[in-house]
C-alpha positions in Angstrom: 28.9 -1.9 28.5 27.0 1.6 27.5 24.5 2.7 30.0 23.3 5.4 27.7 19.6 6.0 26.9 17.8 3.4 24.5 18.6 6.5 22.0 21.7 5.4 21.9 21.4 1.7 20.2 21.6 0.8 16.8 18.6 -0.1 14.4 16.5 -3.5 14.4 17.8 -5.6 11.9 14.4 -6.4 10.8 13.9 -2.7 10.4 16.5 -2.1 8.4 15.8 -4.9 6.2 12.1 -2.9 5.5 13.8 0.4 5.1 16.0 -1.3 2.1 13.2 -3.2 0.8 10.8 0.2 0.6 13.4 1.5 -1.5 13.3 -0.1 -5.0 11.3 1.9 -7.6 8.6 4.6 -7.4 5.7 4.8 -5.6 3.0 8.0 -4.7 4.5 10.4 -2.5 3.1 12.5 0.7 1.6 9.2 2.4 -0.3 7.9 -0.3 1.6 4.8 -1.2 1.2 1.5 -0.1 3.1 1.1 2.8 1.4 3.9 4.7 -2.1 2.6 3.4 -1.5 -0.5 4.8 -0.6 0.9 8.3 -4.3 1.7 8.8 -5.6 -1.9 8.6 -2.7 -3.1 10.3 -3.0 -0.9 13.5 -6.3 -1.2 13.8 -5.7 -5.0 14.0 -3.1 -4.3 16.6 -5.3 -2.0 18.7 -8.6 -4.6 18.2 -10.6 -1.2 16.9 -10.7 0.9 14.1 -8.2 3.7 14.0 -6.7 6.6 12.3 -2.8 6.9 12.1 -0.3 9.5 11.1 3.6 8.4 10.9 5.6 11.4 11.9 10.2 11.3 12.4 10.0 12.0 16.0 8.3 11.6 19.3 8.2 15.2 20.3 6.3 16.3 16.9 3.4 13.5 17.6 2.9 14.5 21.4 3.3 18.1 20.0 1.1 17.7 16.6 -1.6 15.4 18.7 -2.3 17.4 21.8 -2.2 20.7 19.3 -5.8 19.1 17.7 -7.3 18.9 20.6 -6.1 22.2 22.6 -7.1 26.0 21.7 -4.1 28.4 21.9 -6.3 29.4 25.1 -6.6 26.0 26.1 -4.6 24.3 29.1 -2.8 20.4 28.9 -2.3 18.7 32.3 0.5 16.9 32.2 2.6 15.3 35.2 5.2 17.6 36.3 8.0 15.1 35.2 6.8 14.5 32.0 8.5 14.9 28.5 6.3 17.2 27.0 7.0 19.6 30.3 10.6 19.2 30.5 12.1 18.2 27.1 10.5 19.3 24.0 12.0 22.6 24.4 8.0 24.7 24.6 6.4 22.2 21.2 3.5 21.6 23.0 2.9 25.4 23.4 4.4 26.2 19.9 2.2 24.2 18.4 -1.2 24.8 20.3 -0.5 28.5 19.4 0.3 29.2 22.7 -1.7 27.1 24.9 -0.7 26.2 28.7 0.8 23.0 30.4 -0.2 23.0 33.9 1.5 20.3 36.2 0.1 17.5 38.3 2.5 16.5 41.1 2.3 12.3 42.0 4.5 10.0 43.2 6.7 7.7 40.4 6.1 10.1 37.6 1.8 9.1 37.8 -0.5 11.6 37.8 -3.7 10.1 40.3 -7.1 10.3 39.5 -8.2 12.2 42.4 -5.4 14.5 42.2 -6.6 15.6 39.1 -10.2 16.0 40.0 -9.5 18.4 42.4 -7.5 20.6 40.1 -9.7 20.4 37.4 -12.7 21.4 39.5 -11.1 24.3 40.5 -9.7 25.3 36.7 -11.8 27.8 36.2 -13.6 26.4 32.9 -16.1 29.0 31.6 -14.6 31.7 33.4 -12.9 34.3 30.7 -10.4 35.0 32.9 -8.3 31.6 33.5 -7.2 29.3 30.4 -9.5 27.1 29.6 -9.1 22.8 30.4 -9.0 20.9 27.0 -6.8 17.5 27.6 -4.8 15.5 30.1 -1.4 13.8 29.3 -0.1 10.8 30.5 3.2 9.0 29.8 3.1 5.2 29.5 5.7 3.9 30.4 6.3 7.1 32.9 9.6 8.8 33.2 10.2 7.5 36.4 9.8 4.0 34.8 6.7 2.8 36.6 3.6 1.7 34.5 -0.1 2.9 34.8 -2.5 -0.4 34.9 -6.0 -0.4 32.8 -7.8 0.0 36.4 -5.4 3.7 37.2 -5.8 4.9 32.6 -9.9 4.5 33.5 -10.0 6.0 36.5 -8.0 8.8 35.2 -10.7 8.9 32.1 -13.5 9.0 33.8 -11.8 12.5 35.9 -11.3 14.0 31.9 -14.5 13.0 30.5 -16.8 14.6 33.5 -14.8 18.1 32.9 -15.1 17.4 28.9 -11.7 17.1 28.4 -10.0 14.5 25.9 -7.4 11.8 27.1 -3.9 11.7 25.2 -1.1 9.4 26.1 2.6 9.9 25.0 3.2 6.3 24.6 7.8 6.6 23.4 8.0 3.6 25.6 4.4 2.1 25.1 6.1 -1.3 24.3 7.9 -1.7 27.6 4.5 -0.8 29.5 2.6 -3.9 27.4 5.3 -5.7 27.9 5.5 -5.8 31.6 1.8 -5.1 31.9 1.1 -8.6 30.1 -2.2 -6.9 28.8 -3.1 -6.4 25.3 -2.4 -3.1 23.3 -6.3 -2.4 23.6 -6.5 -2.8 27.1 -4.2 0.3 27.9 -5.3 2.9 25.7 -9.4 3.2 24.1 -10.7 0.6 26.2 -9.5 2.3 29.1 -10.5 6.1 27.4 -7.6 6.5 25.6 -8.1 9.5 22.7 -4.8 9.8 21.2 -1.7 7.7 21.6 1.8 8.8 20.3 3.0 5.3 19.3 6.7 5.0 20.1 9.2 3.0 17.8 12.4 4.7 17.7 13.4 4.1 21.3 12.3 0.3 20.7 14.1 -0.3 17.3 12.8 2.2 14.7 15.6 4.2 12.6 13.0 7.2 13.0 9.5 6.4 13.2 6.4 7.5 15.4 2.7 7.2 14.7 0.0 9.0 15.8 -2.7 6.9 16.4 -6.7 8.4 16.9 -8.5 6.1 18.6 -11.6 8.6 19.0 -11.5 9.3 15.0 -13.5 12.6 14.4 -10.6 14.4 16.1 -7.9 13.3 13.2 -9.5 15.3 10.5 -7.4 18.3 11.2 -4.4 16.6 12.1 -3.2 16.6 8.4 -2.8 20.4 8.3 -1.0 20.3 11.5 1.2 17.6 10.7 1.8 19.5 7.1 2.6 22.9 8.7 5.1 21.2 11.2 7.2 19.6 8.1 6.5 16.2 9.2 4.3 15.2 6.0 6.9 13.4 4.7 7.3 13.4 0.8 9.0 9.8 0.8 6.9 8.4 3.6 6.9 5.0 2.4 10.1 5.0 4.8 8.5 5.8 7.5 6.0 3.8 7.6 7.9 0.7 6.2 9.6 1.5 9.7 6.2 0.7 11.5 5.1 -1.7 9.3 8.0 -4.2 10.1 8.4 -2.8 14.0 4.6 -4.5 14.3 5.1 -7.3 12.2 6.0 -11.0 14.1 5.5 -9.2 17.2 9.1 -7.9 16.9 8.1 -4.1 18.9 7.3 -6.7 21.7 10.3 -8.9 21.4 12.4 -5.9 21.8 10.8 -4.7 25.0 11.2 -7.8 26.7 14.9 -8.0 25.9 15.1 -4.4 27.3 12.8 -5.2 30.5 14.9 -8.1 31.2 17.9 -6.5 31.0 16.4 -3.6 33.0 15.3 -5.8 35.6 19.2 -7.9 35.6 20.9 -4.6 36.2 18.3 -3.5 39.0 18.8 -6.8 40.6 22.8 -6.8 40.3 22.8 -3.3 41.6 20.3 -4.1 44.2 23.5 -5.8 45.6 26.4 -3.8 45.9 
């Protein structure tokens, strides 16, 4: 048995199977081939809403690249104090902002809570010229400590950011296994519960390489092709990317794959639960 991280497995057949099948002939380059065109349509049937989305190679470029849009270099993110983008993406956030500030939200099982946040954002400072200015709130779903935030806890949490004018991202590298266990539609976890920006995990779940940005709120993804193009994640052969997504959303397979890895989660809690 290997108890690694879910970094550690192989690639879904099905995945693979797109990957080889996305590479026979020639097709546009820098996103504008079919594969990546189709990727709109398809997530915003996923999502139940019209969206904008970006495939980038890794998770830490789209919670980077996303939260950069949407924070000034003198802007501040508020992120959980256990989070990814606080502990393990080696200062991308701030790189890419241009300097910007995470500030840390304690709560217990990795979730930042609503009322927590209120009072730290009322007391931020915004306006004055002397203290970094609130621009966005992160949340991880599924958390790092493995719990899962429910529609009811993502609104409440929305309705903190959008009285102090802030915009709402969600680092989503394990989004599958919160739907999954959840039961709840894609929708019902991200823009119908406030949701601006989701980075829309694959490679943990079965993906070779493959995230996507997706802009739920869609005037903010206008700039996010510079960004993305300065980081070196516009991909010239992105069809391989996003052949990646394609196939990870098709049949339901990104779901599949979670629910194998819940339930096997949930087998090894139980048999450990008895020694």
């Amino acid at each position: 048995m290997n108890f690694c991280s879910d970094n550690a497995t192989g690639v879904s057949p099905e995945i693979m199977a797109a990957i080889a099948a996305a590479n026979c002939g020639a097709v546009m380059s820098y996103g504008d081939d079919e594969y990546t065109q189709r990727l709109q349509v398809k997530f915003s049937d996923l999502f139940e809403t019209s969206v904008t989305v970006f495939p980038v190679a890794t998770g830490s470029a789209a919670n980077a690249l996303a939260l950069a849009v949407v924070t000034p270099p003198y802007g501040a993110v508020y992120c959980h104090a256990e989070s990814h983008i606080n502990l393990d993406e080696c200062g991308a956030p701030e790189f890419f902002t241009g300097g910007a500030k995470l500030v840390t939200v304690t709560g217990n099982h990795g979730k930042i809570e609503a009322e927590t946040l209120g009072k730290i954002l009322d007391r931020a400072g915004a306006g004055v010229v002397h203290h970094v200015q609130p621009a966005a709130v992160s949340i991880t779903q599924a958390t790092e400590a493995g719990t899962v935030y429910n529609p009811a806890e993502i609104s409440h949490i929305s309705e903190v950011v959008r009285a102090h004018n802030l915009h709402l991202h969600m680092d989503g590298a394990r989004f599958a296994n919160a739907v999954v266990s959840l039961g709840c539609s894609p929708a019902d976890v991200t823009w119908r519960a406030g949701v601006d920006i989701l980075s829309f995990g694959a490679t943990k779940n079965g993906a070779m390489a493959a995230e996507a940005v997706v802009f739920f709120n869609r005037e903010l993804a206008k700039t996010f092709p510079f960004y993305r193009k300065r980081s070196g994640h516009l991909f010239s052969k992105m069809r391989f990317l996003s052949a990646q997504l394609e196939a990870y959303i098709t049949d339901d397979l990104w779901l599949k794959n979670a629910a194998h890895a819940n339930n096997m989660a949930a087998r090894l809690a139980e048999g450990l639960a008895g020694v």
